[in-house]
Structures are given as C-alpha cells and as structure tokens.
C-alpha positions as CSV (number, residue, x, y, z in Angstrom):
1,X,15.8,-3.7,77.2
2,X,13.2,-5.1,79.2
3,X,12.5,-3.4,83.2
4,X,12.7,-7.2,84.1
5,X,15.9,-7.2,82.9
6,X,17.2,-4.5,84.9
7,X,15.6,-5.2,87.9
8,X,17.6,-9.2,87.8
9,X,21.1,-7.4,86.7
10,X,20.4,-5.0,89.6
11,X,19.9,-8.0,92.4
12,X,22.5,-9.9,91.1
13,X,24.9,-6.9,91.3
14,X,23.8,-6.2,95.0
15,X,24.3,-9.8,96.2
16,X,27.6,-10.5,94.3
17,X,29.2,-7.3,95.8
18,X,27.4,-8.4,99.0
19,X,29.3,-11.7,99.3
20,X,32.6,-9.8,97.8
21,X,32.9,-7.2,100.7
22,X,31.7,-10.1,103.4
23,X,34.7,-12.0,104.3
24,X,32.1,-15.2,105.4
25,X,30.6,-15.4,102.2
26,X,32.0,-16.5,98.8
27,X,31.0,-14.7,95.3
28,X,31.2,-18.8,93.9
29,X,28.5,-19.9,96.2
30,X,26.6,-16.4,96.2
31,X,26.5,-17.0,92.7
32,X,25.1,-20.8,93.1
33,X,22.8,-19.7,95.8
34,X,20.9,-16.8,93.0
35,X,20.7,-19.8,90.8
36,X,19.4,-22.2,93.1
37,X,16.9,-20.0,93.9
38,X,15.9,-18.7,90.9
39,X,15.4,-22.1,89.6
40,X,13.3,-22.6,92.7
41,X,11.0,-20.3,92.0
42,X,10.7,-20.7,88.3
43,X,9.7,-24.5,88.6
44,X,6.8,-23.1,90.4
45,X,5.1,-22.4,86.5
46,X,7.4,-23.7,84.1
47,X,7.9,-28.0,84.1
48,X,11.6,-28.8,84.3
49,X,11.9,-29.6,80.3
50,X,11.1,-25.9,79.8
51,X,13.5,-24.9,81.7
52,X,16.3,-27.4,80.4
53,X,15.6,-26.1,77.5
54,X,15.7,-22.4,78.6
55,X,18.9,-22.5,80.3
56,X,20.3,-24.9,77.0
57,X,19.7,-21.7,75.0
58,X,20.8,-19.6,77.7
59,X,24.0,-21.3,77.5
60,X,24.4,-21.3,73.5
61,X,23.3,-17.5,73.5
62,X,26.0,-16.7,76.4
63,X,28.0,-13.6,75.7
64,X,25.4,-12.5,72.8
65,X,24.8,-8.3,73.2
66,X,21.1,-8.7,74.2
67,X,18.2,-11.7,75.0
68,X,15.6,-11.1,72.8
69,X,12.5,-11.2,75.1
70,X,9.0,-12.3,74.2
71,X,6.0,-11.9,76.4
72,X,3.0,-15.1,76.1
73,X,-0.3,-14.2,75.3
C-alpha cells in the first residue's frame, strides 16, 4: 500500500477520535468537515468532472480490500 495512503488513514483516524473524545464536536460533521476540505484542496488541480468521476468510482469500489493506485507520468 501506498505511504499516501497511510499518511490519509492516519489523519482521518486522529481527527475522528478527536471529535469522538470532544464533547463540542460531532464524529458526523468531523467526518463532513475532512471531506469538505479535501475536496477543497483537490479542485486546486483536478476540474470538478475528474473528481465526480473519482469519488463515482470511489463509491462503486467501497468496501473493496485495497485501491489500486497509479502514479501520472
């Protein structure tokens, strides 16, 4: 498995025990926040039809053992 990989499973484990053990957050809206944001960012070099299509086979791929990752050129 990719570093990347570990590095994102890492944050999102931090932040969604963050908002567990604070009683004025909610792991729901954590959990909308880290997308937000993520979504954010990647619209900063992908056009939003890349990433419809990303998060469509996101979705179709959920629960799959592993994301195959490929690196551009």
């Amino acid at each position: 498995m990719a570093g990347e990989f570990d590095v994102a499973r890492r944050c999102i484990a931090e932040a969604m025990q963050q908002a567990e053990e604070d009683q004025a957050m909610s792991v729901p809206t954590m959990g909308d926040a880290l997308l937000h944001t993520l979504l954010t960012a990647m619209l900063k070099t992908r056009t939003r039809k890349d990433l419809a299509s990303l998060i469509d086979f996101q979705l179709d791929s959920a629960g799959e053992d592993e994301f195959v990752v490929t690196r551009g050129s």
